[in-house]
N, CA and C of each residue as an Amber inpcrd file, in Angstrom:
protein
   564
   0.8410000  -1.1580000   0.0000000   0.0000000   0.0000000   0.0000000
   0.8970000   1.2350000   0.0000000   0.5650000   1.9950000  -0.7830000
   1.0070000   3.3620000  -1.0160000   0.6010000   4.0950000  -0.2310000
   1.5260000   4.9500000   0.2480000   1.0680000   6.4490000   1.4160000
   1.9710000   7.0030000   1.6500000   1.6470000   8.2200000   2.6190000
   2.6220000   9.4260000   2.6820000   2.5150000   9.8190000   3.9800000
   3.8120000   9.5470000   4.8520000   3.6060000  10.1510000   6.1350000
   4.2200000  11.2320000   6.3240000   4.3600000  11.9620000   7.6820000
   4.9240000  13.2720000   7.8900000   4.9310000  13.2540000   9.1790000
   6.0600000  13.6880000   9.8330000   6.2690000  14.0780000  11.3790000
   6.0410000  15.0950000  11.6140000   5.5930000  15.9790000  12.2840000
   5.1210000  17.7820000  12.3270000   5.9400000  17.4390000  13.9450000
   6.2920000  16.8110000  14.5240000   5.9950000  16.8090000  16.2260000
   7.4070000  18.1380000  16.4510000   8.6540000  17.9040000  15.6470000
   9.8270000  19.2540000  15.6180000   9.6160000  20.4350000  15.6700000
   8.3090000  20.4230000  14.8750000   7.5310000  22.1430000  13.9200000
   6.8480000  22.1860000  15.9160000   5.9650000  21.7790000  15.7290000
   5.1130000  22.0230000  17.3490000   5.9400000  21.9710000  18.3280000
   7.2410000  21.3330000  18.3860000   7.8050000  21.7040000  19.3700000
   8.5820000  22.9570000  19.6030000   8.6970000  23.8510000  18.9490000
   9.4340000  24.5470000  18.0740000   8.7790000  25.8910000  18.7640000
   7.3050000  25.7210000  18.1300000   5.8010000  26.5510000  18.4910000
   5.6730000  26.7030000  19.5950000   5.6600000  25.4570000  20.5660000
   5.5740000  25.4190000  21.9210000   6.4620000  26.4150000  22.8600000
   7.7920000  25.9980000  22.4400000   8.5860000  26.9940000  23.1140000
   8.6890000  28.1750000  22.7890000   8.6480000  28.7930000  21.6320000
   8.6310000  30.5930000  21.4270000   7.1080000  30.8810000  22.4630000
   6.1340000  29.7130000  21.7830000   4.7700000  30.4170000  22.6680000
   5.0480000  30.4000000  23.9130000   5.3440000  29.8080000  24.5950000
   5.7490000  29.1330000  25.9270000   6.6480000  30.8390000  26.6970000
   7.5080000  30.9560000  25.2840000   8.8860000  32.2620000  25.6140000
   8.0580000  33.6340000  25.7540000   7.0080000  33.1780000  25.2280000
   6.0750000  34.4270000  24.6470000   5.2260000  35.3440000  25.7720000
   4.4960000  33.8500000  26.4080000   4.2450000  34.0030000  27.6770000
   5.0620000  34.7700000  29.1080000   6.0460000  33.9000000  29.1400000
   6.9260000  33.8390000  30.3710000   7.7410000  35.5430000  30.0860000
   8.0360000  35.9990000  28.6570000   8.6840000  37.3480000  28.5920000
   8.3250000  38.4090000  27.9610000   7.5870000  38.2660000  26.7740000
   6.6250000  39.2720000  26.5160000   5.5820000  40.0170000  26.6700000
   4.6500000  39.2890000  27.3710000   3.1780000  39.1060000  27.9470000
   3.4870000  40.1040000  29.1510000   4.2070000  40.1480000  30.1430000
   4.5980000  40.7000000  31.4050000   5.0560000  41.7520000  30.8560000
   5.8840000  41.8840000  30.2660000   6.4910000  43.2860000  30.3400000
   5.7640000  44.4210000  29.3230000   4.8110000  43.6960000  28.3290000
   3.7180000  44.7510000  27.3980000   2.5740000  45.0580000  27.8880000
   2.2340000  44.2710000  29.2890000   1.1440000  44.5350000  30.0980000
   1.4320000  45.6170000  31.1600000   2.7130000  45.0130000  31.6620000
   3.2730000  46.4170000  32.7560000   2.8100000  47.8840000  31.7070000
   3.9260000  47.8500000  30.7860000   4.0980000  48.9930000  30.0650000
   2.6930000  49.5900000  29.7690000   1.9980000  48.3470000  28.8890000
   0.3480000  49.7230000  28.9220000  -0.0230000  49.6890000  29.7530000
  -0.2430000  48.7400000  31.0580000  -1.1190000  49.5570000  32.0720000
  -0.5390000  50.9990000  32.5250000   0.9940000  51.0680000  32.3270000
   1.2540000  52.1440000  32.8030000   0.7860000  53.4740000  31.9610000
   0.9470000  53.2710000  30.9950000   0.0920000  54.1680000  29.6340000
  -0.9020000  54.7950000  29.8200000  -1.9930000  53.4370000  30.1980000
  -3.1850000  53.7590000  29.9790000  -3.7240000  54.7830000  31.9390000
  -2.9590000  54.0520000  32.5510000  -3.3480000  55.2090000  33.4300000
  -2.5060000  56.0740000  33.7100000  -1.7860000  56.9130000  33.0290000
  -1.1610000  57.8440000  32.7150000  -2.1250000  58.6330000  32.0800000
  -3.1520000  58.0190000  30.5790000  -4.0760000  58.9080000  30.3170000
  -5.6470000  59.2020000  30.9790000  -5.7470000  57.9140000  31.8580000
  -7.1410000  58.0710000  33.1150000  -6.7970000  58.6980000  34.0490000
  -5.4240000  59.2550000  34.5140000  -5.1750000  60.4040000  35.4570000
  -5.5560000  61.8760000  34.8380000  -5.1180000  61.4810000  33.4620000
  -4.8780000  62.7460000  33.0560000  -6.8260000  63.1190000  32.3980000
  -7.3650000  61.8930000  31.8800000  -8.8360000  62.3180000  31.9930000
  -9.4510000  63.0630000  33.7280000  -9.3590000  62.4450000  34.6460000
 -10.0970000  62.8020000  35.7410000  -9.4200000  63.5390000  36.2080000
  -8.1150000  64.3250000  35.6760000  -7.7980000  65.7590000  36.8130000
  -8.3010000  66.4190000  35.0420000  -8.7790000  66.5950000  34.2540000
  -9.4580000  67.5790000  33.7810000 -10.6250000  67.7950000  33.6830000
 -11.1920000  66.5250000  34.1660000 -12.8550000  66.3040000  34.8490000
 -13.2080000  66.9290000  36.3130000 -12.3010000  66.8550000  37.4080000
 -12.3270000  67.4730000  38.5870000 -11.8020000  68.9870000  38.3530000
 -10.8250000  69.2080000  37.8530000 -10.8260000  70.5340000  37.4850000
 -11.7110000  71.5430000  37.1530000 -12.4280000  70.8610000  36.3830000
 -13.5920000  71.3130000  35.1530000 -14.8690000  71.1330000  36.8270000
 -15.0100000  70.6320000  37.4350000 -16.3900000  70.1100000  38.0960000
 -15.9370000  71.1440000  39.5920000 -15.0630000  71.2740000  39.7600000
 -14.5570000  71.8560000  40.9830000 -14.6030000  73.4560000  41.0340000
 -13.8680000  74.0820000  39.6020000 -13.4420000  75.4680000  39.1530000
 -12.4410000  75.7590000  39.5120000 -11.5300000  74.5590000  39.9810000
  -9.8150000  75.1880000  39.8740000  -9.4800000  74.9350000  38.9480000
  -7.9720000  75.2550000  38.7990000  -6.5570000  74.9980000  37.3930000
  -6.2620000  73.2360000  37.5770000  -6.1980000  73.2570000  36.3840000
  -5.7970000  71.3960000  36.5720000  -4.4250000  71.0500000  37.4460000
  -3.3710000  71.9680000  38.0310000  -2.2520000  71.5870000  38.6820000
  -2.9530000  71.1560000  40.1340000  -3.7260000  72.2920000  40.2910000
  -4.6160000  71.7660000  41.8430000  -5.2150000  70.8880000  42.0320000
  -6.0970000  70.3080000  40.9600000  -6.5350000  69.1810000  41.2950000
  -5.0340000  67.8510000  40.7240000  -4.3610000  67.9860000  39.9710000
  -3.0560000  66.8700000  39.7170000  -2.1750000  66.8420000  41.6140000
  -2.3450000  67.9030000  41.9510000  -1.4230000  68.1810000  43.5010000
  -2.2580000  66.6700000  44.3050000  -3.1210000  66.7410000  44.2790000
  -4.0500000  65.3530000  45.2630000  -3.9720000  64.0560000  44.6070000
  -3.5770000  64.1950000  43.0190000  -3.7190000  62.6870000  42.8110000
  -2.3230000  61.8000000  42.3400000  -2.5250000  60.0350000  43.2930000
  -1.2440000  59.4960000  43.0310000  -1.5920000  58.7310000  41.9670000
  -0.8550000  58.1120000  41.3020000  -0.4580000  57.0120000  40.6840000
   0.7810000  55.7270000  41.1540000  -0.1390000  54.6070000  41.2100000
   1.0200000  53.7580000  41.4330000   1.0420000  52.6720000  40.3070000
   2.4970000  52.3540000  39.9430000   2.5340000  52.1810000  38.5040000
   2.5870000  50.6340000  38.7670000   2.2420000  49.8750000  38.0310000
   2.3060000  48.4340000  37.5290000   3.8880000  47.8570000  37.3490000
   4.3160000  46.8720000  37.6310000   5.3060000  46.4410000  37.4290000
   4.9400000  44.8720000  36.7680000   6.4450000  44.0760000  36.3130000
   6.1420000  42.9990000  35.7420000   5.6750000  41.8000000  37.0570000
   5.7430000  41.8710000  37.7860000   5.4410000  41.0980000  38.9540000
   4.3320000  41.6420000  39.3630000   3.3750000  42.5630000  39.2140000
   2.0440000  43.6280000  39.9450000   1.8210000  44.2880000  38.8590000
   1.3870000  43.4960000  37.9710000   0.3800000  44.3120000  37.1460000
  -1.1560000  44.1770000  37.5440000  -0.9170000  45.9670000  38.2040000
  -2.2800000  46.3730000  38.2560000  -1.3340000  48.0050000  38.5140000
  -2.6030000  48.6910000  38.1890000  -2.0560000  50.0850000  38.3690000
  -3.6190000  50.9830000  39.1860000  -2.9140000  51.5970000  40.2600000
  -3.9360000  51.9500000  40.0630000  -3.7970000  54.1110000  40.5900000
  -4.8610000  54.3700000  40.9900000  -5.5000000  56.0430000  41.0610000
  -5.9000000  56.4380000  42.4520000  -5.6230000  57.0160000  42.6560000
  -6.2180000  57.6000000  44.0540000  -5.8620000  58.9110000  44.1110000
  -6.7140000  59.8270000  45.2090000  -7.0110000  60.8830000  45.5350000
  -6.6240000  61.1530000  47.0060000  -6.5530000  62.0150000  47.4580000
  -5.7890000  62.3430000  48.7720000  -5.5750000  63.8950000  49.1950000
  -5.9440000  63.9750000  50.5040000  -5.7370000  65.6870000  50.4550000
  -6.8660000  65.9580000  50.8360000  -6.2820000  67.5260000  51.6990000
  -7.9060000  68.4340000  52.2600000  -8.8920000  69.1150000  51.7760000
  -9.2420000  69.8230000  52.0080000 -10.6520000  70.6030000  51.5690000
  -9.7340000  71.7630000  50.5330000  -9.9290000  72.4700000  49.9020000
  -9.0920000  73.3710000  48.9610000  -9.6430000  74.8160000  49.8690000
  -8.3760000  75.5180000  49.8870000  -8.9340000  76.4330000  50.2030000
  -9.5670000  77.7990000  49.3620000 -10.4440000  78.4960000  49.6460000
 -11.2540000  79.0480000  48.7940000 -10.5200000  80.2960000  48.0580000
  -9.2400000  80.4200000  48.6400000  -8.4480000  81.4770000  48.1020000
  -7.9150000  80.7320000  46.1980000  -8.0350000  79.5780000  46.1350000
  -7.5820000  78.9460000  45.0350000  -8.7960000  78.5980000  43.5460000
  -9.6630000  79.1410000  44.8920000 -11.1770000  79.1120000  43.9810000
 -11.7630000  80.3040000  43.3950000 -10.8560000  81.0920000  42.4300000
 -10.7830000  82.4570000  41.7440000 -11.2870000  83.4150000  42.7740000
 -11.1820000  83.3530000  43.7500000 -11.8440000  84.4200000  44.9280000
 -11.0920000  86.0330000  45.0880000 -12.1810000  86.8760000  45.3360000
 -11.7210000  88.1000000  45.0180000 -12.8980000  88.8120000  45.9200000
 -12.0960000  90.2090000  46.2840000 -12.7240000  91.1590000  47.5040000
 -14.0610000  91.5730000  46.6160000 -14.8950000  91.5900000  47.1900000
 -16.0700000  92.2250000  46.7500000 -16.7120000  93.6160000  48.0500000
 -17.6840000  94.1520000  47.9180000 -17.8270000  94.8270000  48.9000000
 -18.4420000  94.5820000  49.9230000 -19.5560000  93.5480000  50.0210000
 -20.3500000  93.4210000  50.8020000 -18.6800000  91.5270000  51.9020000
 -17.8180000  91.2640000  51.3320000 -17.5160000  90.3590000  51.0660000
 -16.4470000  89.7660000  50.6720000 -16.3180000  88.0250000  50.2730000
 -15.3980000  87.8160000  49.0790000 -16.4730000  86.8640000  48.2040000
 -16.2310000  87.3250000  47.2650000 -16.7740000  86.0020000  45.8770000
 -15.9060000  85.2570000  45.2990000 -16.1900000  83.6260000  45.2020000
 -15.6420000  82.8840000  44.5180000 -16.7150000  81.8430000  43.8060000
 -15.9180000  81.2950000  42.9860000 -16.3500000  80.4330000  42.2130000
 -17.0360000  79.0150000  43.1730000 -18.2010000  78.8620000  42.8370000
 -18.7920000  77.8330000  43.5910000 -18.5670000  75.9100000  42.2450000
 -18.9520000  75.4770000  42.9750000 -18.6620000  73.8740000  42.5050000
 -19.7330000  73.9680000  40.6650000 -21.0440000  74.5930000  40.6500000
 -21.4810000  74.9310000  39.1780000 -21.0260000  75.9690000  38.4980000
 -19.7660000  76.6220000  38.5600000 -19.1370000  77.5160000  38.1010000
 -19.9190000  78.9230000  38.3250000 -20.9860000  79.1870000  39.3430000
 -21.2630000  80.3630000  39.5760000 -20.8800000  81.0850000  40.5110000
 -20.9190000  82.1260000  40.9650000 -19.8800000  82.5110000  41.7390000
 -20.9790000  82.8530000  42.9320000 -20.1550000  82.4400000  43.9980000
 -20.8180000  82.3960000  45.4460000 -20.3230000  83.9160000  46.4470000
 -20.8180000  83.9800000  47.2020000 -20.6970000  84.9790000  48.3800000
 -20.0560000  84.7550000  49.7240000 -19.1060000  85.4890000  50.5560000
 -19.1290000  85.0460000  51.7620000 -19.4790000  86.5830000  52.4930000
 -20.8300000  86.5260000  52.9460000 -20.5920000  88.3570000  53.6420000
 -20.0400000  88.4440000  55.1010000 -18.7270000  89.6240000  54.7210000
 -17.9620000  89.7490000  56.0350000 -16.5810000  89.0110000  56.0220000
 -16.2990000  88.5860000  54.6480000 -15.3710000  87.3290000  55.0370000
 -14.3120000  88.5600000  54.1980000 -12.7570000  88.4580000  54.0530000
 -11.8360000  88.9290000  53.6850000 -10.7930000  88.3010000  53.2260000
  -9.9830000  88.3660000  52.5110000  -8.5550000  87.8560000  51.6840000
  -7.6150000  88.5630000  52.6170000  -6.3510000  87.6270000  52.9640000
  -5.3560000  88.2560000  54.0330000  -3.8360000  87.4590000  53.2410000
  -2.7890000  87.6630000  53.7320000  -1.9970000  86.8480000  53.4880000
  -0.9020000  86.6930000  54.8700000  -1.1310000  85.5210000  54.7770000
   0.2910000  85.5570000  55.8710000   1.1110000  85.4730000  56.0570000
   2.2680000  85.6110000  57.0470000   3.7800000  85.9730000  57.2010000
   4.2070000  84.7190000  56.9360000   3.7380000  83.4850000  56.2830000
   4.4080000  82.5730000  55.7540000   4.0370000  82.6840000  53.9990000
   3.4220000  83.2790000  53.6910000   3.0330000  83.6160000  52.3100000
   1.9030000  82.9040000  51.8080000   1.2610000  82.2510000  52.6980000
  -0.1530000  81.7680000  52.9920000  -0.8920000  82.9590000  52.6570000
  -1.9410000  82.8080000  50.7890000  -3.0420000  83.7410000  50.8610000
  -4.4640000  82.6190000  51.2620000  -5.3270000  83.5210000  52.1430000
  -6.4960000  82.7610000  52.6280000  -7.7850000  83.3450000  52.4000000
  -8.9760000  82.7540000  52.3230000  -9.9880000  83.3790000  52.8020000
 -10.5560000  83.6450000  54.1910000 -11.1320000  84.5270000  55.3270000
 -11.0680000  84.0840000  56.5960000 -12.3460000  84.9890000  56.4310000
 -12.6410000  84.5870000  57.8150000 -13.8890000  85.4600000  58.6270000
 -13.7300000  85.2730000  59.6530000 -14.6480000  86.0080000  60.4560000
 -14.4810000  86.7140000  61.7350000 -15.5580000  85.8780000  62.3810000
 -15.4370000  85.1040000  63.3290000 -16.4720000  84.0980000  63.8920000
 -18.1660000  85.3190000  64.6670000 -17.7550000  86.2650000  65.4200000
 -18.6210000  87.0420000  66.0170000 -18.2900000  88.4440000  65.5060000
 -17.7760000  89.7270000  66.7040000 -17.9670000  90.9450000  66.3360000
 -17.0110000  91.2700000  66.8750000 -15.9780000  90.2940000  67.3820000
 -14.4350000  90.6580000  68.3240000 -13.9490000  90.1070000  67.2870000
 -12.3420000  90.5310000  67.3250000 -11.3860000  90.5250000  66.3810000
 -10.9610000  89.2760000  66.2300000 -10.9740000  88.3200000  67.3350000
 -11.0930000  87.2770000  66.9860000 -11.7820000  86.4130000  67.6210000
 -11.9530000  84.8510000  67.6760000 -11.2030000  84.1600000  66.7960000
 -11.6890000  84.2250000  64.9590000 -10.5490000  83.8680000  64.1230000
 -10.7420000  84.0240000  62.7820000 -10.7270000  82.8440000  61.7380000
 -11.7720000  82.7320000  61.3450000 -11.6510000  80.9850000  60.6220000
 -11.1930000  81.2000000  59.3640000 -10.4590000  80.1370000  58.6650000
 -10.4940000  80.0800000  56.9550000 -11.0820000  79.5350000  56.0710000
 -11.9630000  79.9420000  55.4840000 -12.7420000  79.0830000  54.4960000
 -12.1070000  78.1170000  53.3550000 -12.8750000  77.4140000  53.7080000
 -12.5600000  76.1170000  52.9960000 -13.4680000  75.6300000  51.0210000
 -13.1680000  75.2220000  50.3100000 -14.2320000  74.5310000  49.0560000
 -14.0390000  72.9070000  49.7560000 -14.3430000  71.9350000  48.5260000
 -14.9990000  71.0130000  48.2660000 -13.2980000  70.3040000  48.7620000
 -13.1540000  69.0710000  49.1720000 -11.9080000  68.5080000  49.0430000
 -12.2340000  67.5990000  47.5030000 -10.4590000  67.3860000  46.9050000
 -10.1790000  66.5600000  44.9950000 -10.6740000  65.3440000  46.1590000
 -10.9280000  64.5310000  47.3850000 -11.1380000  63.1820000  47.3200000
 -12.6590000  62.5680000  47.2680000 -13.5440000  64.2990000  47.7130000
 -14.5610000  64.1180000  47.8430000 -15.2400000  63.7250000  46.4050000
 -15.0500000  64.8740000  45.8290000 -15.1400000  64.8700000  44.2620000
 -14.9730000  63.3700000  43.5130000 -13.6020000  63.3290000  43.6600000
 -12.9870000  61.7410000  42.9820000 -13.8060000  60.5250000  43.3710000
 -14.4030000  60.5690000  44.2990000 -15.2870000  58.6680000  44.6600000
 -16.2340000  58.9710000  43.7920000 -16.7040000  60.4600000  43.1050000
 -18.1850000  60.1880000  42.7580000 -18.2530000  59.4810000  41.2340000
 -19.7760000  59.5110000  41.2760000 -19.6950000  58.2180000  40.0860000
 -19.1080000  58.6940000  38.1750000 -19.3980000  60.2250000  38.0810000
 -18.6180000  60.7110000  36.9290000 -17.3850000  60.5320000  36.8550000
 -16.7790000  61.0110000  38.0570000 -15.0540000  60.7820000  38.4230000
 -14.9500000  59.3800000  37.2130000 -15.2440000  58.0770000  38.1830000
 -15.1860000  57.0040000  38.1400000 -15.7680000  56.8810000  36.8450000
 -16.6520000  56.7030000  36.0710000 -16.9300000  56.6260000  34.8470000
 -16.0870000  57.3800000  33.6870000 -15.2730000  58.1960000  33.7950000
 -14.6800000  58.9000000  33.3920000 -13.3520000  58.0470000  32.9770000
 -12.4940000  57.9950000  34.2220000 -11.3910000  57.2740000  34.1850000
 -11.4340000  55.4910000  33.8920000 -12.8390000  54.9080000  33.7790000
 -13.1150000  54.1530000  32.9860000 -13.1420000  53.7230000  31.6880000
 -13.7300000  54.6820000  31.0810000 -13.7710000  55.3030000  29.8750000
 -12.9840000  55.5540000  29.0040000 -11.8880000  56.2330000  29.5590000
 -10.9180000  56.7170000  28.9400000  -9.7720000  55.0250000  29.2580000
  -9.5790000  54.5030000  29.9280000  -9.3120000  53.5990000  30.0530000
  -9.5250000  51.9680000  29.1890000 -10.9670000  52.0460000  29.2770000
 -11.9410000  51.1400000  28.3220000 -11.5200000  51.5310000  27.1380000
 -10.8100000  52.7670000  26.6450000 -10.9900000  53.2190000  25.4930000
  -9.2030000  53.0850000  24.8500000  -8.6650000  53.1230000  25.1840000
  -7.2000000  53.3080000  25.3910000  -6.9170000  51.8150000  25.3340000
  -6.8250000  50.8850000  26.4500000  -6.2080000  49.3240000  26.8850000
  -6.2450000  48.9010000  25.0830000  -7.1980000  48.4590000  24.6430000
  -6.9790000  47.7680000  22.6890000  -5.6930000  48.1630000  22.1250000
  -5.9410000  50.0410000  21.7530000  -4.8360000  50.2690000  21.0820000
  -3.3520000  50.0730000  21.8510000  -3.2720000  50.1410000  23.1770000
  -1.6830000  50.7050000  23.9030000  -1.3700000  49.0170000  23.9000000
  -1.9410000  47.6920000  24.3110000  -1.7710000  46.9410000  24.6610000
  -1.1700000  46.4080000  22.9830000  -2.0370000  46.3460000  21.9960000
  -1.2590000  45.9890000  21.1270000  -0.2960000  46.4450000  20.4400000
   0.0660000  47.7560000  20.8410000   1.4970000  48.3160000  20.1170000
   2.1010000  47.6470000  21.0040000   1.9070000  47.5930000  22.4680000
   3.1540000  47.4380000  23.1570000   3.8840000  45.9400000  22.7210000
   2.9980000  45.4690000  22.6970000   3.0000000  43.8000000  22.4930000
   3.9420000  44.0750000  20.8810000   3.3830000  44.2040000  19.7360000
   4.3710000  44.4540000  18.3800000   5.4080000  44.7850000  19.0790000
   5.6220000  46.2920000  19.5310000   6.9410000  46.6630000  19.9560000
   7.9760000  45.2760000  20.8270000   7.5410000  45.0500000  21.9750000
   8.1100000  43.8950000  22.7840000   8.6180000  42.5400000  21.5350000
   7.5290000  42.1780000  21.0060000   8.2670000  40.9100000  19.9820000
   9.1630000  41.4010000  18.5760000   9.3120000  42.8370000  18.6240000
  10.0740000  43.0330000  17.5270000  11.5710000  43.5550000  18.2480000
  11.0080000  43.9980000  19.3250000  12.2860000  44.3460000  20.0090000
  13.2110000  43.0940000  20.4820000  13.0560000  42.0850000  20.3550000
  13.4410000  40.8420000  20.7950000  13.3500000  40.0330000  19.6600000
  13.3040000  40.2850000  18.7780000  13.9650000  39.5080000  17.6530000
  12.5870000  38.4740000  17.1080000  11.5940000  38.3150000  18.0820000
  10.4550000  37.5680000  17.6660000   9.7820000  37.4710000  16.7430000
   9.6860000  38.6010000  16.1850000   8.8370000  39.2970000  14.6630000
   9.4040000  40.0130000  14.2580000   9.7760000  39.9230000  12.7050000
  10.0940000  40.7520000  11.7240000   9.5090000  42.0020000  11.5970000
   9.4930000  43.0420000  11.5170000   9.0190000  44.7520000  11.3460000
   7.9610000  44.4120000  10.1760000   6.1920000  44.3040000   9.9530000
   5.8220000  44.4510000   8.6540000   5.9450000  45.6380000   7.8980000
């Protein structure tokens, strides 16, 4: 009887180990890299979302938020918020007469009557008021704190989003990049 055999078992073994290599050294280090990417750009979505929702400059709200980056052993990355109430001197606030006015959390501008802008001998500018009708004691007004803001559910949908939206493209360059950088794949 006539026939035709063929061994493939060299070819698959062959397969096995680059896939195998593929796993164990590429996979880790193109996952570190975009997670780090991608929340590099979900930081950078939700401090221009809190910025925007708050009425400060985006450095004030970036001052409260960390990033901790992914490594090849801890890939996960993640966001957090941290920090006090802002004070209202940072919230475009300015002497009025009855007052000071600043920018409230819907971008309209709010009132404090009786309250004043001071600065202090540490170069601390504040908003304050006068608790009664004696000179002192003198409180400083406070806005909204970046952590209060950050749990809420836009925050969070936001840096989702931009996230959800990002991981496809960053994950597969990184991945091309990693197997071409290593000799794995030819440049198409």
């Amino acid at each position: 009887m006539a026939g035709f055999e063929m061994n493939l078992s060299g070819s698959f073994e062959g397969f096995a180990q680059a896939s195998d290599e593929i796993h164990r050294t590429v996979l880790p280090v193109a996952e570190a890299r975009s997670l780090n990417k991608v929340g590099r750009s979900a930081e950078s979505a939700v401090v221009r979302h809190l910025a925007k929702d708050i009425g400060v400059p985006q450095k004030v709200a970036r001052r409260s938020i960390t990033v901790w980056r992914a490594t090849r052993t801890n890939r996960v990355v993640a966001i957090s918020a941290n920090g006090r109430r802002i004070p209202l001197a940072e919230l475009a606030a300015r002497e009025v007469r009855s007052g000071v006015s600043y920018r409230g959390m819907d971008g309209r501008r709010r009132k404090i009557k009786g309250a004043f802008i001071a600065e202090m001998s540490n170069g601390h500018v504040g908003v304050f008021k006068r608790r009664g009708r004696a000179r002192l004691p003198i409180d400083e007004k406070f806005g909204p704190s970046i952590p209060h803001v950050f749990v809420k559910d836009a925050s969070i949908k936001v840096m989702r989003e931009t996230a959800g939206a990002r991981w496809p493209i960053v994950f597969s360059h990184e991945v091309d990049y990693e197997l071409i950088r290593r000799g794995l794949v030819v440049r198409r």
